[in-house]
Each structure stands twice: as C-alpha cells, then as structure tokens.
Biotite code that builds the C-alpha atoms (Angstrom):
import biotite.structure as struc

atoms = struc.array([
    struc.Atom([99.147, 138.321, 112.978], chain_id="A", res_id=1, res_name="UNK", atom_name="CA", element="C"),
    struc.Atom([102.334, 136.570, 114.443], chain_id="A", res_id=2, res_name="UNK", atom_name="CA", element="C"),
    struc.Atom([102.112, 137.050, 118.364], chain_id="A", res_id=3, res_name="UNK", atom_name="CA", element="C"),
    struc.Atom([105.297, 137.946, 120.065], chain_id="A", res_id=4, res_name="UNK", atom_name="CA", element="C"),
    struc.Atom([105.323, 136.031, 123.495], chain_id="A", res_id=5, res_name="UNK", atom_name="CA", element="C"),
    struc.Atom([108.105, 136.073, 125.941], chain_id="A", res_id=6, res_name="UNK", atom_name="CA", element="C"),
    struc.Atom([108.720, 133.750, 128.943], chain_id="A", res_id=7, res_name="UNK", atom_name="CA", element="C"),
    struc.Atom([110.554, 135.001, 132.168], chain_id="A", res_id=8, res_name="UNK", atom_name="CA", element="C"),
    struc.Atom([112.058, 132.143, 133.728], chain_id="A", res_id=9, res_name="UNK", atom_name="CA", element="C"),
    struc.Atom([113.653, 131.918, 137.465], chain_id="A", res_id=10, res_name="UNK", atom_name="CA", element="C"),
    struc.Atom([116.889, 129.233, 137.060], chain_id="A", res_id=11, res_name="UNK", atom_name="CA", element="C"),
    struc.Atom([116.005, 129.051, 141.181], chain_id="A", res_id=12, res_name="UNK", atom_name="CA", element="C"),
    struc.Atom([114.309, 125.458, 142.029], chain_id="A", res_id=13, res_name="UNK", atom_name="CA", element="C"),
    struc.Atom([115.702, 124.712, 138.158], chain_id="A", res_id=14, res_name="UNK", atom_name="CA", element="C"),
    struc.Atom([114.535, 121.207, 137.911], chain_id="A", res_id=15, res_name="UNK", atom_name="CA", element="C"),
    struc.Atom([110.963, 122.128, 138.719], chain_id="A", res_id=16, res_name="UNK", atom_name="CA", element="C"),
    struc.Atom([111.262, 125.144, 136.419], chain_id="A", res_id=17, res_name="UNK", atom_name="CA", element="C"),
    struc.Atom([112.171, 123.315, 133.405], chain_id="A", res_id=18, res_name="UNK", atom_name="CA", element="C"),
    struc.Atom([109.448, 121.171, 133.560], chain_id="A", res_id=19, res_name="UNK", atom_name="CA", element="C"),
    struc.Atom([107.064, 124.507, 133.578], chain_id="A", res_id=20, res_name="UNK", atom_name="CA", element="C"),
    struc.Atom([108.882, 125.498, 130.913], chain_id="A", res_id=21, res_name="UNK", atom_name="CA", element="C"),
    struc.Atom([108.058, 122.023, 128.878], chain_id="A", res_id=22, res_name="UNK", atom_name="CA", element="C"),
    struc.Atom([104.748, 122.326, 129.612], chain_id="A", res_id=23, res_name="UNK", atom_name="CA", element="C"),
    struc.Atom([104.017, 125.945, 128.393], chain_id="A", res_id=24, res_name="UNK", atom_name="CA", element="C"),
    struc.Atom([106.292, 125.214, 125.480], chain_id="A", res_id=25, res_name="UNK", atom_name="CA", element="C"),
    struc.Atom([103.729, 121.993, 124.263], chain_id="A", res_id=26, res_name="UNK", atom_name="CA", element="C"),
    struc.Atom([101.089, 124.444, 124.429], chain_id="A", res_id=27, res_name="UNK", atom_name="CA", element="C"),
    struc.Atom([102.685, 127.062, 122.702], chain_id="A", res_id=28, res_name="UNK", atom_name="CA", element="C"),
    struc.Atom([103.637, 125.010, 120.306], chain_id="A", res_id=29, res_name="UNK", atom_name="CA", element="C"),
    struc.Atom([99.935, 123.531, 120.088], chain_id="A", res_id=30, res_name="UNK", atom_name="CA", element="C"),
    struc.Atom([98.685, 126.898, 119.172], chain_id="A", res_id=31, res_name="UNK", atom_name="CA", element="C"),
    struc.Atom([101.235, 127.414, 116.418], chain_id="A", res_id=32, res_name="UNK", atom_name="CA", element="C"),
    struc.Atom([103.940, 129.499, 118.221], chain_id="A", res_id=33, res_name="UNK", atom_name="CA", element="C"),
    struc.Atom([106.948, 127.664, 117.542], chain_id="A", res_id=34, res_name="UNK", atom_name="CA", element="C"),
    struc.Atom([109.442, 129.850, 118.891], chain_id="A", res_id=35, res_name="UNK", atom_name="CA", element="C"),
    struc.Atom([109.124, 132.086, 122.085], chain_id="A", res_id=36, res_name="UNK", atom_name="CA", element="C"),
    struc.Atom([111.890, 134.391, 123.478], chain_id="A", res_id=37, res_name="UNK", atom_name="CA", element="C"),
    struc.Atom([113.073, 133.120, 126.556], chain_id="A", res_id=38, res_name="UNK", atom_name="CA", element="C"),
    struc.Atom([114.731, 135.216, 129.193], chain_id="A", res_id=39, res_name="UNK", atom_name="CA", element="C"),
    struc.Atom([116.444, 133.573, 132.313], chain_id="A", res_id=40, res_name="UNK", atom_name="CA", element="C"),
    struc.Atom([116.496, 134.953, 136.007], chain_id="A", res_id=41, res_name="UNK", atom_name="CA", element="C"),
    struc.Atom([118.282, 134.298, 139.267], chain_id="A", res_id=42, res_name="UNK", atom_name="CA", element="C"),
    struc.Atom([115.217, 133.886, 141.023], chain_id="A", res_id=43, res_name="UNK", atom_name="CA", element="C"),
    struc.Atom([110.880, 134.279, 141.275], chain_id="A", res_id=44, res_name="UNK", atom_name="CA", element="C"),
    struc.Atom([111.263, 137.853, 142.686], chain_id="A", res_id=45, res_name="UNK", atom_name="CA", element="C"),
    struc.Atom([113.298, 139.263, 139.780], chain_id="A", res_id=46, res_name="UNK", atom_name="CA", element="C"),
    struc.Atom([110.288, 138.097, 136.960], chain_id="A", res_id=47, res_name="UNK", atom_name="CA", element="C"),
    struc.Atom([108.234, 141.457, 137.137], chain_id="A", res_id=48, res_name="UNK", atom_name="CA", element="C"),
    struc.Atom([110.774, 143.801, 136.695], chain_id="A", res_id=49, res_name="UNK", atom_name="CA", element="C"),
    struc.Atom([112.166, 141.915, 133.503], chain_id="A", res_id=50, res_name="UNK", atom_name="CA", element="C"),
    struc.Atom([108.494, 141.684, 132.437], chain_id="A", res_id=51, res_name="UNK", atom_name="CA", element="C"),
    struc.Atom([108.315, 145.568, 133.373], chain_id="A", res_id=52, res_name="UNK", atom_name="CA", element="C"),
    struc.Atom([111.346, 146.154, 131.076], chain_id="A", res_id=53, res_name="UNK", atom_name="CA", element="C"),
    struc.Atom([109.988, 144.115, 127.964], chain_id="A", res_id=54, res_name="UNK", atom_name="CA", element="C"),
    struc.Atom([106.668, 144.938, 127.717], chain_id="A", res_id=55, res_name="UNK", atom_name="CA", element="C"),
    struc.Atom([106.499, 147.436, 124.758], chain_id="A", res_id=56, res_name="UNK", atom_name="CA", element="C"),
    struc.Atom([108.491, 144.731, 122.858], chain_id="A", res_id=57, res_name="UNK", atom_name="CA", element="C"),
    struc.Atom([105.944, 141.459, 123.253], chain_id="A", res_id=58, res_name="UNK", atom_name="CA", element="C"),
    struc.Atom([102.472, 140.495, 122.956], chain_id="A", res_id=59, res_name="UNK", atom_name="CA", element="C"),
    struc.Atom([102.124, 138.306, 125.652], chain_id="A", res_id=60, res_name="UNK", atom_name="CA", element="C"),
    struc.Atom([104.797, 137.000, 128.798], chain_id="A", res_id=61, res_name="UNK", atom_name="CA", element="C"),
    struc.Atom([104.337, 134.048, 130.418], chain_id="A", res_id=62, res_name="UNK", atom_name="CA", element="C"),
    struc.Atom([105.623, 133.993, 134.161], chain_id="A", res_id=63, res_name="UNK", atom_name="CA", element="C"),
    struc.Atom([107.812, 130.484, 135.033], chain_id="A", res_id=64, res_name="UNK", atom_name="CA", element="C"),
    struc.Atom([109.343, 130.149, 138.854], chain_id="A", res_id=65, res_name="UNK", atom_name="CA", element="C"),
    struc.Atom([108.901, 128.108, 142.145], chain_id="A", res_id=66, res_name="UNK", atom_name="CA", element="C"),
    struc.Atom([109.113, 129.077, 145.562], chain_id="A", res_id=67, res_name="UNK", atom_name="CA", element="C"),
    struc.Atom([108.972, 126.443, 148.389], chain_id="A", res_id=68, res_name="UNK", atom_name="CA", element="C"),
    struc.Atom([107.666, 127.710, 151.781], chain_id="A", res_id=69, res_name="UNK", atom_name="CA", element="C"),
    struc.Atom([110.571, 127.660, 154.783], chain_id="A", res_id=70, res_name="UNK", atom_name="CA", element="C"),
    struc.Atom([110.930, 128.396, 157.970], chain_id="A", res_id=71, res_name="UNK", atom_name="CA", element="C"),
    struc.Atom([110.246, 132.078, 157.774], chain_id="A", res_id=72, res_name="UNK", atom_name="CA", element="C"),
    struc.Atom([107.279, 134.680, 156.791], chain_id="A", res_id=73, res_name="UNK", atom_name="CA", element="C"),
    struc.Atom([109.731, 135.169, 153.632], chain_id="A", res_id=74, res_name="UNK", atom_name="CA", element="C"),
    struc.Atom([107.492, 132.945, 151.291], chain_id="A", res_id=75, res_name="UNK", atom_name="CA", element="C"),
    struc.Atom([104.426, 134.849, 152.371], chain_id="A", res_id=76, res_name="UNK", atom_name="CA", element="C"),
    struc.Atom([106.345, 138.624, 151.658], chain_id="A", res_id=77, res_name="UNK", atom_name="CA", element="C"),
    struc.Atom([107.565, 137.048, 147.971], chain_id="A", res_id=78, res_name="UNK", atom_name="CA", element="C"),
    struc.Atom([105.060, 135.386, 146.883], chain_id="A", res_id=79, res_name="UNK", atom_name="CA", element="C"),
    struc.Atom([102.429, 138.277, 147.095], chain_id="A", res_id=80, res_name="UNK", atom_name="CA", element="C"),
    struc.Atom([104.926, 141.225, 145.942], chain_id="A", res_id=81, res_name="UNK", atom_name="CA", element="C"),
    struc.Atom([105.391, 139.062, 142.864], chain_id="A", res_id=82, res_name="UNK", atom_name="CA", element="C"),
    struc.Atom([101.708, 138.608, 142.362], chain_id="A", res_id=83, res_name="UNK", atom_name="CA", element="C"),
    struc.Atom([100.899, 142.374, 142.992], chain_id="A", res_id=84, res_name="UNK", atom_name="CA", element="C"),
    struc.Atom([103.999, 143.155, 140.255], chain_id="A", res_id=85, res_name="UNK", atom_name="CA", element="C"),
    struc.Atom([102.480, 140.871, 137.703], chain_id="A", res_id=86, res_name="UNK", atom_name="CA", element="C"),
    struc.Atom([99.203, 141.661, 137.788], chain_id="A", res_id=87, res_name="UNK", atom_name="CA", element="C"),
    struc.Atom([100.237, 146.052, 138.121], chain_id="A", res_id=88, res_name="UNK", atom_name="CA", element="C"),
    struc.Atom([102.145, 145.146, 134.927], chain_id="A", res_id=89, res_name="UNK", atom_name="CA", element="C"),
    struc.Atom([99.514, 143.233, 133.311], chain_id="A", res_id=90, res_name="UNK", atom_name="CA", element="C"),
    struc.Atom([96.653, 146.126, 133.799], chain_id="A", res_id=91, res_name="UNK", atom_name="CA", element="C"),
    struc.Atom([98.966, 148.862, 132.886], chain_id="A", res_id=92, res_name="UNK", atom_name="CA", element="C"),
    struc.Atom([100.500, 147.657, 129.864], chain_id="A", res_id=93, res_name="UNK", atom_name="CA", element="C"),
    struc.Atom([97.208, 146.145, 128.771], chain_id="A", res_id=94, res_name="UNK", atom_name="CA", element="C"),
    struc.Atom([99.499, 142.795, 128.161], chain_id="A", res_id=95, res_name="UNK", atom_name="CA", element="C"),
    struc.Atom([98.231, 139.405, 129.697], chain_id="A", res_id=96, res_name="UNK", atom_name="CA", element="C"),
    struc.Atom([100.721, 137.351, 132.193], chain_id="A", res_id=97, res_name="UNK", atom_name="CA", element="C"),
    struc.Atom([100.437, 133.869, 132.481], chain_id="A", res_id=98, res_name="UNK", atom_name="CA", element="C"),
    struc.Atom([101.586, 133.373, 136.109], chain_id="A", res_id=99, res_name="UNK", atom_name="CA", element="C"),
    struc.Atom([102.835, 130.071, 136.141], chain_id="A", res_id=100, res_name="UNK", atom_name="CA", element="C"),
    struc.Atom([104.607, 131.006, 139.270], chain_id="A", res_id=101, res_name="UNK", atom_name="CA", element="C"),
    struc.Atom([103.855, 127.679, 141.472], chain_id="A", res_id=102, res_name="UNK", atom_name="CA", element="C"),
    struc.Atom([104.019, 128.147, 145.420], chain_id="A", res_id=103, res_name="UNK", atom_name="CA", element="C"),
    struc.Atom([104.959, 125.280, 147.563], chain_id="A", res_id=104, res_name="UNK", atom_name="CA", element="C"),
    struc.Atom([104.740, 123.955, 151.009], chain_id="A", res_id=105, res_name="UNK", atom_name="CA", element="C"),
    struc.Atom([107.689, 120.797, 149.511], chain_id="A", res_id=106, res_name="UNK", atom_name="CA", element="C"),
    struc.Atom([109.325, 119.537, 146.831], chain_id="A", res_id=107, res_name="UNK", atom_name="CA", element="C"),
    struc.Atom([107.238, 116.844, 146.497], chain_id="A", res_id=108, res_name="UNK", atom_name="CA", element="C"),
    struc.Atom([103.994, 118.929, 145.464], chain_id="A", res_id=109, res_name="UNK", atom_name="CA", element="C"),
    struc.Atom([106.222, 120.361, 142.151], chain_id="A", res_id=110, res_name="UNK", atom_name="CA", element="C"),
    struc.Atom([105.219, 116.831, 140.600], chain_id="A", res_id=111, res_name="UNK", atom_name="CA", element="C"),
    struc.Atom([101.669, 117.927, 140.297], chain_id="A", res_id=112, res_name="UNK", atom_name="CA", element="C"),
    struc.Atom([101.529, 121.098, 138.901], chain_id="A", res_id=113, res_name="UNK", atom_name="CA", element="C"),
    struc.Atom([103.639, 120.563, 136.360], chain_id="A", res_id=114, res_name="UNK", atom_name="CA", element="C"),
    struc.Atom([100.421, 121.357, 134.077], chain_id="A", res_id=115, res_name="UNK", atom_name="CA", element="C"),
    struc.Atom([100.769, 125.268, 135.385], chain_id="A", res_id=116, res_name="UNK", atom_name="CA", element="C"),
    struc.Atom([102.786, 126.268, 132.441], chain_id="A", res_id=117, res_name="UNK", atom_name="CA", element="C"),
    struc.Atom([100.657, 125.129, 130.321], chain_id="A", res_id=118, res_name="UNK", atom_name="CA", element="C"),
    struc.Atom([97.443, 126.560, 132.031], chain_id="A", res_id=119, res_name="UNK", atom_name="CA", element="C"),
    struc.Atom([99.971, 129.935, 131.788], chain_id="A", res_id=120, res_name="UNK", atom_name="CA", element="C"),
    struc.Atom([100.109, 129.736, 128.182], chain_id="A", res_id=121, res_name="UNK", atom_name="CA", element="C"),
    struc.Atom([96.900, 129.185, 127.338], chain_id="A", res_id=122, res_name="UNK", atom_name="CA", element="C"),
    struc.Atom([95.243, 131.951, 129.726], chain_id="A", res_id=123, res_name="UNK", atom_name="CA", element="C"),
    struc.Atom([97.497, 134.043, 127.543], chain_id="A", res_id=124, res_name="UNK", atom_name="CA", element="C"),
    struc.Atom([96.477, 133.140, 124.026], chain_id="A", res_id=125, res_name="UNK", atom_name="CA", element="C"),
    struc.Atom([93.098, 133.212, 125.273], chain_id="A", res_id=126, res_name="UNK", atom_name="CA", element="C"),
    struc.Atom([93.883, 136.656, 126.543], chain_id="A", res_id=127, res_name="UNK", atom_name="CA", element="C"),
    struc.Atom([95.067, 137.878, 123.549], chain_id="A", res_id=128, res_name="UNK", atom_name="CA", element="C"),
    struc.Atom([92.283, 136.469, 121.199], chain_id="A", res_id=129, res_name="UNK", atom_name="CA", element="C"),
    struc.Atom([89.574, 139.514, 123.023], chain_id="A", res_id=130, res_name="UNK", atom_name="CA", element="C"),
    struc.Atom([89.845, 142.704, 120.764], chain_id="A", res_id=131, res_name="UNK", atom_name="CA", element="C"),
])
C-alpha cells in the first residue's frame, strides 16, 4: 500500500521551518516515501484547520511551524489551541499528526530541535503501521 502523507507547513519563522521540513523529508524518504504533498501556511495557528480540510484525502499529516515566546501570554493561548486542534483532528479522523510544531523561549534553541521533523515523521509511519 502507497501511504498518502501530507505536511502543513507555517512560512512564519521560515528559516527554522525549512530545516523541519529537511529533517522530516530524510526520514520520509528513509522509509520509502519519496514524494509528500506539501501545503504552505502564513503561520503555526492556521495548520489544524488545513489539516481539518485534508483529512479524507491523506494517510498521514505531519505538522511543521515555530513559535518563539514574547512579551505577551500570546505564545501560551497559541501554542495550546494548536495542540488541542491537532490532537481533536487526529482522534476524530482516526489519522496520526506528527506535531513537529517546536515552541521556543529564542531563536537560538531552533538549532537543537532541528531533529523534531524527523521524530514527526516517524511517530507517523509508526502510527500508521497498527491495524
């Protein structure tokens, strides 16, 4: 069977996205899946409901942004409506999410955790190996 997997991508904090990207891409690519659809949005909040509006179409998403903590309770409100979103859409739709959504107190921390996207893609394929 040829799994479908998609990866929602915030173009906010861009530089530390791509990198996510790269790493979930050597993993995908590991496990055989040479080409993944990839859909770009304007920022971290924004990645459920694209999820939300894909998921009859895909196997698997995988769940690529960065938010870095300011001077406001803003970071805290974000960070767990996107978690809530993912997961809701995850249990309902019976599809795993890789949430390789990394959370940051500076720019400076981005440089190691690079390694989430691939941790993202793998908790998916494992995932979607149970019956």
């Amino acid at each position: 069977m040829k799994l479908k997997i998609c990866v929602v991508i915030s173009t906010y904090n861009e530089d530390i996205t791509k990198e996510l990207y790269n790493s979930a891409k050597k993993e995908l690519d590991k496990f055989g899946i040479k080409k993944a659809d990839v859909f770009k949005v304007p920022g971290a909040f924004e990645i459920p409901v694209v999820i939300s509006k894909l998921s009859k179409k895909y196997d698997g998403f995988i769940a690529i942004g960065c938010i870095i903590k300011g001077q406001t309770a803003n970071f805290d409100l974000i960070c767990n409506a996107i978690t809530n979103g993912i997961m809701q859409i995850s249990v309902t739709q019976k599809k795993p999410v890789g949430n390789s959504i990394i959370t940051l107190f500076n720019r400076d921390q981005a440089t190691q955790r690079f390694n989430r996207g691939k941790e993202a893609a793998r908790a998916v394929l494992e995932i979607l190996k149970i019956k």
